[in-house]
Structures are given as structure tokens and as C-alpha cells.
C-alpha positions as CSV (number, residue, x, y, z in Angstrom):
1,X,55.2,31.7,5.5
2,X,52.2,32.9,7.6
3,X,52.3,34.5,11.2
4,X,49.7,33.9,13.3
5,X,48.5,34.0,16.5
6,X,48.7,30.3,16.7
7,X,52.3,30.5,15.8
8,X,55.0,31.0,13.1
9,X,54.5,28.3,10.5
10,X,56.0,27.6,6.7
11,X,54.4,25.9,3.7
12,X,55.4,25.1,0.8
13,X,54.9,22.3,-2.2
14,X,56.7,19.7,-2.4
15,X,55.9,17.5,-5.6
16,X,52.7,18.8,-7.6
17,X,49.8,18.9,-5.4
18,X,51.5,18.0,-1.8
19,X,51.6,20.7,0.4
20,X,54.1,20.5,3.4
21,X,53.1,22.9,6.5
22,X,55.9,23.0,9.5
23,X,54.3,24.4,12.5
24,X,55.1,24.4,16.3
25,X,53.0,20.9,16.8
26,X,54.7,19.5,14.1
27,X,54.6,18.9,10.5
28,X,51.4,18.0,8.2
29,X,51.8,17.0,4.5
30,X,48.3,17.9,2.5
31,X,47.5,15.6,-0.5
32,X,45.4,17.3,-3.2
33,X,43.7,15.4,-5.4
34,X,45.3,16.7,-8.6
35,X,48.4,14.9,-7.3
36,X,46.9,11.9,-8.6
37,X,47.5,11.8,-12.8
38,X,44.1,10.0,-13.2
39,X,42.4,13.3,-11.4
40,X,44.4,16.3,-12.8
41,X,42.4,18.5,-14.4
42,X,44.9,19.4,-16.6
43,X,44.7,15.8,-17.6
44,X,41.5,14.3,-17.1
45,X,38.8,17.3,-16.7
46,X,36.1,14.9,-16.7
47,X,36.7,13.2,-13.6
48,X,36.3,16.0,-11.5
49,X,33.2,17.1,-13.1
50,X,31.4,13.1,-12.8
51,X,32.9,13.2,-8.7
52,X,31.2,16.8,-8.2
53,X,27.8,15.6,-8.9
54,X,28.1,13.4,-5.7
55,X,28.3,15.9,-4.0
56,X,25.2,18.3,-2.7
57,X,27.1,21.7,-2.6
58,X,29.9,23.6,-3.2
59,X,30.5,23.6,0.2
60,X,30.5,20.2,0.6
61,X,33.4,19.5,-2.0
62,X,35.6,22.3,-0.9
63,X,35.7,20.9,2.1
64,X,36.6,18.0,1.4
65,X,38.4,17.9,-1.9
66,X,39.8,21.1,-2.0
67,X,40.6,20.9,1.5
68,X,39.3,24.2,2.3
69,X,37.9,23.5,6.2
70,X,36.0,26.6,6.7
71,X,34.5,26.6,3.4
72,X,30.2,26.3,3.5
73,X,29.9,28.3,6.4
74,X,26.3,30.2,6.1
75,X,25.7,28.2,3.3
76,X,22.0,26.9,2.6
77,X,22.2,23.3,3.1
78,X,19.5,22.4,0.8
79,X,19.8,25.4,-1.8
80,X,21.6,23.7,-4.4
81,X,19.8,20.3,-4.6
82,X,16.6,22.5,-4.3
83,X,17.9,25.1,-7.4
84,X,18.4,21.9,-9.5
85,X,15.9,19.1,-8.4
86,X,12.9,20.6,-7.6
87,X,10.5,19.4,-10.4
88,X,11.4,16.0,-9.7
89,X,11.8,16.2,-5.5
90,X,8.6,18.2,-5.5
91,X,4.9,16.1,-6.7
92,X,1.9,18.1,-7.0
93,X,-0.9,17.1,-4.6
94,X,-3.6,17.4,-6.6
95,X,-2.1,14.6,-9.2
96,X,-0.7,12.3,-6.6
97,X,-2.4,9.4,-5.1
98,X,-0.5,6.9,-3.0
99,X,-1.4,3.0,-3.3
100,X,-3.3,1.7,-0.1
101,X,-1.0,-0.9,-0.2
102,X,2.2,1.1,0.6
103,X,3.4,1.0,4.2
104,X,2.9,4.0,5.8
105,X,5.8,5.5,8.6
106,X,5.9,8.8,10.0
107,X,8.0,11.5,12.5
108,X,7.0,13.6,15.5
109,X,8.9,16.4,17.2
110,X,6.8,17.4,20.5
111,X,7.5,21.0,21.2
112,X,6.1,23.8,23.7
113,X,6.8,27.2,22.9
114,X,8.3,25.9,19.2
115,X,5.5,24.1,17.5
116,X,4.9,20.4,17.8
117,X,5.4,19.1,14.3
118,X,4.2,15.3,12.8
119,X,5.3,14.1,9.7
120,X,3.3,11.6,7.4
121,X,4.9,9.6,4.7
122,X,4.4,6.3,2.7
123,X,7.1,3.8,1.6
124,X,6.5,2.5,-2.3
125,X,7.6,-1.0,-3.5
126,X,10.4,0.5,-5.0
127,X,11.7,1.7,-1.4
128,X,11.0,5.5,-2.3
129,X,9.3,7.5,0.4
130,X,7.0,9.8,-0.2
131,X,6.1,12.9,2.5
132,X,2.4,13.1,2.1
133,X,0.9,15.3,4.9
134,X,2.1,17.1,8.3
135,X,1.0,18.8,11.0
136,X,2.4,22.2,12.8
137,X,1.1,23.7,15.6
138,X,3.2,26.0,18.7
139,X,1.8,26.3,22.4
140,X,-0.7,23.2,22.9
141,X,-0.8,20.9,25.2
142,X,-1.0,16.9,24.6
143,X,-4.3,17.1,24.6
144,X,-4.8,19.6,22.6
145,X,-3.2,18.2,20.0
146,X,-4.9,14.7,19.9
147,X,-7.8,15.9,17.5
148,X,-5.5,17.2,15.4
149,X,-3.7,14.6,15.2
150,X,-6.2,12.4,14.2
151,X,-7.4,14.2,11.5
152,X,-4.0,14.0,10.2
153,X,-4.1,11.7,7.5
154,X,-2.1,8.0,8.0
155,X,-0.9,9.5,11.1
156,X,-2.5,6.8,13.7
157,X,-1.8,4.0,11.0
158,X,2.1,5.0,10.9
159,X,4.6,3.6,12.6
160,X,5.4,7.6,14.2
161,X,9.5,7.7,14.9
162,X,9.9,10.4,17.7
163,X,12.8,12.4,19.8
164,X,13.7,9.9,22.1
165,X,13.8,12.7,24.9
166,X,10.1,12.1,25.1
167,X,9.9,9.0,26.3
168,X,12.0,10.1,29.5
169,X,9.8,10.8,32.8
170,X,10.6,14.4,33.1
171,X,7.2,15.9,33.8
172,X,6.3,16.9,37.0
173,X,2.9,15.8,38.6
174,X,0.2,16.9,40.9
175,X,0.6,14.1,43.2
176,X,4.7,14.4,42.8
177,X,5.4,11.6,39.9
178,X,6.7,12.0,36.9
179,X,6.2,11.7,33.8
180,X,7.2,11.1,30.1
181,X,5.7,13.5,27.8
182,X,4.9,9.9,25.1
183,X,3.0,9.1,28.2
184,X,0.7,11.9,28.2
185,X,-0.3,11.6,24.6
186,X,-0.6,7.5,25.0
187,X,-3.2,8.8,27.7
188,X,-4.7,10.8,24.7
189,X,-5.3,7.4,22.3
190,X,-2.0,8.6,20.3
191,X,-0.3,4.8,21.4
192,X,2.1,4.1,18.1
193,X,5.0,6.9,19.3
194,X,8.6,5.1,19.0
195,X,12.0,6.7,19.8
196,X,14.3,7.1,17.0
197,X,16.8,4.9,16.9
198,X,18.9,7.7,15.3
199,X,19.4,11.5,16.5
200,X,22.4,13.0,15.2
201,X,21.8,16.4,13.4
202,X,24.6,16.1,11.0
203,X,24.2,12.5,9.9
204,X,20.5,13.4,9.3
205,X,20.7,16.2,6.9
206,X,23.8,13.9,4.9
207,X,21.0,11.2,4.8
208,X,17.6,13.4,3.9
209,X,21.0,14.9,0.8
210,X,21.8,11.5,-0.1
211,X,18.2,10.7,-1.3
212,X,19.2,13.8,-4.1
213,X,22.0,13.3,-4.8
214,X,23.0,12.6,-8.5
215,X,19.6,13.3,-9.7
216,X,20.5,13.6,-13.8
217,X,20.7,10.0,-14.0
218,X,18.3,8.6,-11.2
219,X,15.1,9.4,-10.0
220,X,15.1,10.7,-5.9
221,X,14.3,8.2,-3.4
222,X,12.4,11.2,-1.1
223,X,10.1,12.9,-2.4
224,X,7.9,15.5,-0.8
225,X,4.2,16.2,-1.9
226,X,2.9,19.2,-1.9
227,X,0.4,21.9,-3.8
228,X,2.1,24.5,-6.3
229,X,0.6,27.4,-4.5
230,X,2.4,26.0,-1.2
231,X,5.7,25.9,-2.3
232,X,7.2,28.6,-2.0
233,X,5.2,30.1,1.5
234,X,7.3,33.2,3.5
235,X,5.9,32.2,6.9
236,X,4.8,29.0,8.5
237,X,0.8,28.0,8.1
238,X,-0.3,26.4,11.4
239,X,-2.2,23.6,11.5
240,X,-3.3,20.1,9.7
241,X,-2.0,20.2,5.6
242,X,-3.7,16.4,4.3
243,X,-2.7,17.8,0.8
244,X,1.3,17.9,1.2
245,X,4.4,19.6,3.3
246,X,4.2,23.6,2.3
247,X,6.0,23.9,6.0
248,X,8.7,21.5,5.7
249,X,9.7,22.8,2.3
250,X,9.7,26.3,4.1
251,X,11.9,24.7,6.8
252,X,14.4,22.9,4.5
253,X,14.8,26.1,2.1
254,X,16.2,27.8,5.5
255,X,18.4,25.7,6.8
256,X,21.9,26.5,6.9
257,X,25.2,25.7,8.4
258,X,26.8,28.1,11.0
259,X,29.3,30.3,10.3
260,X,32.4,31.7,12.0
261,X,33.8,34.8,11.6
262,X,37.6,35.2,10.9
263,X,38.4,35.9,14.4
264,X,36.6,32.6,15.9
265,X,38.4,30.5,13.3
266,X,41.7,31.5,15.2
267,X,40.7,29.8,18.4
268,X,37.6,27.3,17.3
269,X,37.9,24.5,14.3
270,X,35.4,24.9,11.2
271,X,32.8,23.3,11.8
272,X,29.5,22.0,9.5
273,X,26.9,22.2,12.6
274,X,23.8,23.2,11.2
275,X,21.3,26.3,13.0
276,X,19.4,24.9,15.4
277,X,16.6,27.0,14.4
278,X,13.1,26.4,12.1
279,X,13.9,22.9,12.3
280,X,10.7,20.8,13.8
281,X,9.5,19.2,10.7
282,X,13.2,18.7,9.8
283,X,13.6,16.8,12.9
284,X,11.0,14.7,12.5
285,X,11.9,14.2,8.6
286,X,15.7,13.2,10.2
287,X,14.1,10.1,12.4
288,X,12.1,8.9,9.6
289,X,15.1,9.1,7.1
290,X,17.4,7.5,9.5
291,X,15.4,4.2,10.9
292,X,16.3,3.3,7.0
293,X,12.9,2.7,5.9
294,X,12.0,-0.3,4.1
295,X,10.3,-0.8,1.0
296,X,7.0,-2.6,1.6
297,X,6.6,-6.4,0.3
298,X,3.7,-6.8,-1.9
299,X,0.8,-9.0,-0.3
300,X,-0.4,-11.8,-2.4
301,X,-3.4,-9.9,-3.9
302,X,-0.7,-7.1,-5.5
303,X,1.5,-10.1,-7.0
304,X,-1.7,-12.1,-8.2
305,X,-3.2,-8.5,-10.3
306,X,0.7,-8.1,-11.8
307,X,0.9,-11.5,-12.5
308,X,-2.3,-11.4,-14.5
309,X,-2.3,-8.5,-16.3
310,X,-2.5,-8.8,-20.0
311,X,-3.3,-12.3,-20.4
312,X,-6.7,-14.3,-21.6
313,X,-9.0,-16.1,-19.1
314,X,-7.7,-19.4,-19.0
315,X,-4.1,-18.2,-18.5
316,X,-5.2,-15.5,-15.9
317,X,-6.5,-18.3,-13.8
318,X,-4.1,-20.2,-13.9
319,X,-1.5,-17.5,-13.0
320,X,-3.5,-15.9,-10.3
321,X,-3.6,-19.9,-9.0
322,X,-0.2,-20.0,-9.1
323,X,0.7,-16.8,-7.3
324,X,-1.8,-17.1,-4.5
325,X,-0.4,-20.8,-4.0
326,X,2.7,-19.6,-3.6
327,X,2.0,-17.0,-1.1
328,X,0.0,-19.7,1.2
329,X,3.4,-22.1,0.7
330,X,6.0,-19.9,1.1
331,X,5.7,-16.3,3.1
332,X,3.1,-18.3,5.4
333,X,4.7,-21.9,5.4
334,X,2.4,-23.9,5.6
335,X,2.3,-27.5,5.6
336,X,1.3,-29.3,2.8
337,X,-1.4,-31.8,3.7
338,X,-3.0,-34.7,1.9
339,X,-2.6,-36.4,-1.4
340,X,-4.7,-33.5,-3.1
341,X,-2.1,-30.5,-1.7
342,X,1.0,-32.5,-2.8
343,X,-0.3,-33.1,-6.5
344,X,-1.5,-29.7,-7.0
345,X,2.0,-28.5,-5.6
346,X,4.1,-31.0,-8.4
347,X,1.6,-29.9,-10.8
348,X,2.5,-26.1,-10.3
349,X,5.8,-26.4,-10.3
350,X,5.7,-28.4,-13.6
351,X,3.8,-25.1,-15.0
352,X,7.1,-23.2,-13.8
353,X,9.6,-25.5,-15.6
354,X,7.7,-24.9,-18.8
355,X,8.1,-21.2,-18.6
């Protein structure tokens, strides 16, 4: 029995691992997990520790396993995965070279007093992104960022995924218009802004976790570049980085979820919000990682050097025929033409029954 200021209220078990709780708004029966035989860990340890690896904190499972609501409050959002993961989240810059065929995307997160952050990143064939270069800079105007910007490596070549708050005509003009601050840099050259389809805070840092999740058996699907003596930086470093993310690293390691004291948990639900604070680069990490990036298809010319490698002359040919053939054929569909296409079409295929 607890008394409270939200009312007198009883709770007791009923069967192993449901709890009944009577209060004034009613009764509410709470399952546990180790009412299930299959999840006891008096029974079967081992499935509670496979199911906590799925999970990205401590936090994170108490809430909602042990069915502890206020439980992660203040905690580090990233501190765990980071603790764990980082040799394989983190690549050195100075060993990593991205394929010019890889697709490139990228985030932005226009600020005035907070710094105006941009966010480059490639997509593999694989589907893995990689975080290559960024920019950071408080206090400048659109067009004082455009030459920064365009030393930023990728950035103009990216399709750039931005708050869509931007792209609303909210700046005042001389002449009494208005405005949208995407306009202002389009005015600059910077033309390949899009607004996020996505915006949510909370779904965002679940999707940049879900990318580390489970890492013992898997390889991460995000990865962040970035030099060994930028890792672990106290304080931001303005400016263009071309040789990795030393500020978004700075920015993920501080984020955290808000906390309520005992008091405001009488008369306020826990809550998972994160601090809206240090969080630039992460917001322009959370559009990129929310438009679901694609892997990039491989052109014809990547296929043909996979298809031939390994093999003699006259096979290599006949491969890198083959390939390029069906490239033409099928991702352009074309029409086949003439006796000459249609033969050389039957003969291919013949090759491909033989193999």
C-alpha cells in the first residue's frame, strides 16, 4: 500500500510476475516478463541476456521490460553503444577512402546564434552509410557560409536533407516580402537543400541506435569517419573538417535524456525527451538517418570489373560482353533491333544456361 498525493492505492501480486494496482481511476494489472516460463530467469537465464543486446541501454530495457517508467532519466543516450562499439562505429580518416561510385546524401541544420551545421556522408553497395566530412560554424549569414560550403567535400554533389522550417517564408525584407531562409542560400548557388521528410527527435536518435545495435554479431550500418586525435575533442572546433566528424562525435557523446526530479514525477509522466541542447550536427545526422537511405545500384562499369575479375582473356571478354549487354537491355530497355541484336541476345543467353 502506498499513499500519495495522487491518492491511496494497493498492490499486490497475484500469480508470479502479475502485479495488480487498485487506485482511484481504477485498476491496472502489470505483466512482467518472468511470468512467461520461457523468460524466467530462474528458468531460462539465457533469454534475457540474447533480448538485452537489442537493446541500446540500460535505460532502455528498464523501461520497457522491467517496467520501470522513470528509469534513463539523465542518462547518456549514446554512452553505452559508444563504451562498447567504438572501434568498429569509429574509421580512421587517414585509412579510409570512399568509392567514387557510392551515392553521396547529406544533412543541414541552418542556425543563427547556434551554429549552422552540414553533414556529408556516402551510401556503400551494401546500404552502409558512412559520415565522411561536416561543417560547423555559429553567427554567419547565408552568405557567409556559401564558401564554406563549397569547400565542404561532396556537399554540392549530395542530395542535402534539411529542417523543413527553412523552407517557410519567414524572413523579413527590405521591400516588405518574405522570405524562406533555403531561398537565401539558393540565391548563394547552394540549390540541392530538401526538407526532411522526417523530424521527430525521438524516433531519430531510436533510428541513428538501431544502426548499433547488436554489434557482436553484425557489423554497424552507420559509421562515422574521423581522425584518432579528433575523437575525443572537449569543445567544438569551428569550421570545414574534409577528414571526418570530431564535432558530431562531440555532440552524440553529450546527449542525454531529461530528467525529472521526484517531485515533478508526482504531477508530470516520465518521459524519454532528449536535451534540446548541442544538438546541430545531430539534427542533421537525424534527417539523413530517417529519409531511409538507399544503397546505391552498381552502374554497368562496377558489375563488368566484378564480373571479370580473376579470369583469362578470352573469358574476361566475354564476361564483360555479357554484363555490359545486359545493362543496355535491361536497366535502360532498350529495344532490340535487327537480325544482328536478336542473335547476339540468344547467343548470350545460351552462355547463361551453360553456367
Amino acid at each position: 500500500m502506498q499513499n500519495g498525493q495522487r491518492g491511496i492505492y494497493f498492490m499486490r501480486e497475484l500469480v508470479y510476475g502479475v502485479i495488480e494496482k487498485r487506485a482511484p481511476q481504477g485498476i491496472v494489472l502489470r505483466v512482467h516478463y518472468r511470468a512467461d516460463p520461457d523468460r524466467d530467469p530462474a528458468i531460462n537465464p539465457r533469454w534475457r541476456e540474447q533480448e538485452r543486446k537489442k537493446y541500446s541501454s540500460q535505460g532502455a530495457w528498464d523501461r520497457e521490460q522491467e517496467v520501470i517508467h522513470e528509469a534513463g532519466g539523465g542518462e547518456r543516450v549514446f554512452a553505452e553503444v559508444f563504451s562498447r562499439w567504438t572501434d568498429k562505429i569509429i574509421v580512421d580518416g587517414s585509412r579510409f577512402q570512399p568509392s567514387p561510385h557510392w551515392r553521396r546524401i547529406g544533412g543541414f541544420d541552418h542556425g543563427k546564434a547556434n551554429p549552422t551545421a552540414a553533414l556529408v556522408g556516402c551510401v556503400d553497395f551494401d546500404g552502409v552509410v558512412y559520415l565522411t566530412a561536416e561543417y560547423y560554424q555559429p553567427g554567419f549569414s547565408p552568405k557567409q557560409h556559401r564558401p564554406n560550403l563549397v569547400e565542404l567535400q561532396g556537399f554540392l554533389e549530395a542530395e542535402v536533407l534539411a529542417d523543413p522550417s527553412i523552407f517557410y517564408k519567414t524572413q523579413a525584407q527590405g521591400d516588405g516580402s518574405f522570405k524562406a531562409i533555403a531561398d537565401l542560400y539558393a540565391e548563394e548557388g547552394i540549390t540541392n537543400l530538401l526538407p526532411a521528410p522526417q523530424n521527430n527527435e525521438l524516433l531519430g536518435m531510436e533510428r541513428i541506435l538501431s544502426h548499433w545495435l547488436d554489434l557482436e554479431g553484425r557489423e554497424p550500418t552507420l559509421k562515422i569517419v574521423c581522425p584518432s586525435h579528433l575523437r575525443d575533442i572537449q569543445r567544438p572546433i569551428y569550421g570545414v573538417h574534409n577528414n571526418g566528424c570530431p564535432n558530431l562525435l562531440w555532440e552524440l557523446r553529450r546527449a542525454r535524456r531529461e530528467e525529472l526530479s521526484a517531485g515533478q514525477l508526482v504531477h508530470r509522466n516520465p518521459t524519454e525527451r532528449i536535451v534540446d541542447k548541442d544538438n546541430h550536427l545531430r539534427d542533421a545526422l537525424k534527417y539523413m538517418v530517417l529519409s531511409l537511405p538507399e544503397p546505391t545500384k552498381k552502374t554497368a562499369l562496377c558489375r563488368a570489373q566484378e564480373a571479370v575479375v580473376g579470369l583469362d582473356p578470352s573469358s574476361a571478354l566475354i564476361w564483360w560482353d555479357d554484363v555490359m549487354w545486359d545493362y543496355k537491355f535491361k536497366e535502360e530497355k532498350r529495344i532490340l533491333l535487327g537480325r544482328t541484336g536478336v542473335m547476339r541476345e540468344l547467343l548470350r543467353r545460351k552462355r547463361h544456361s551453360y553456367r
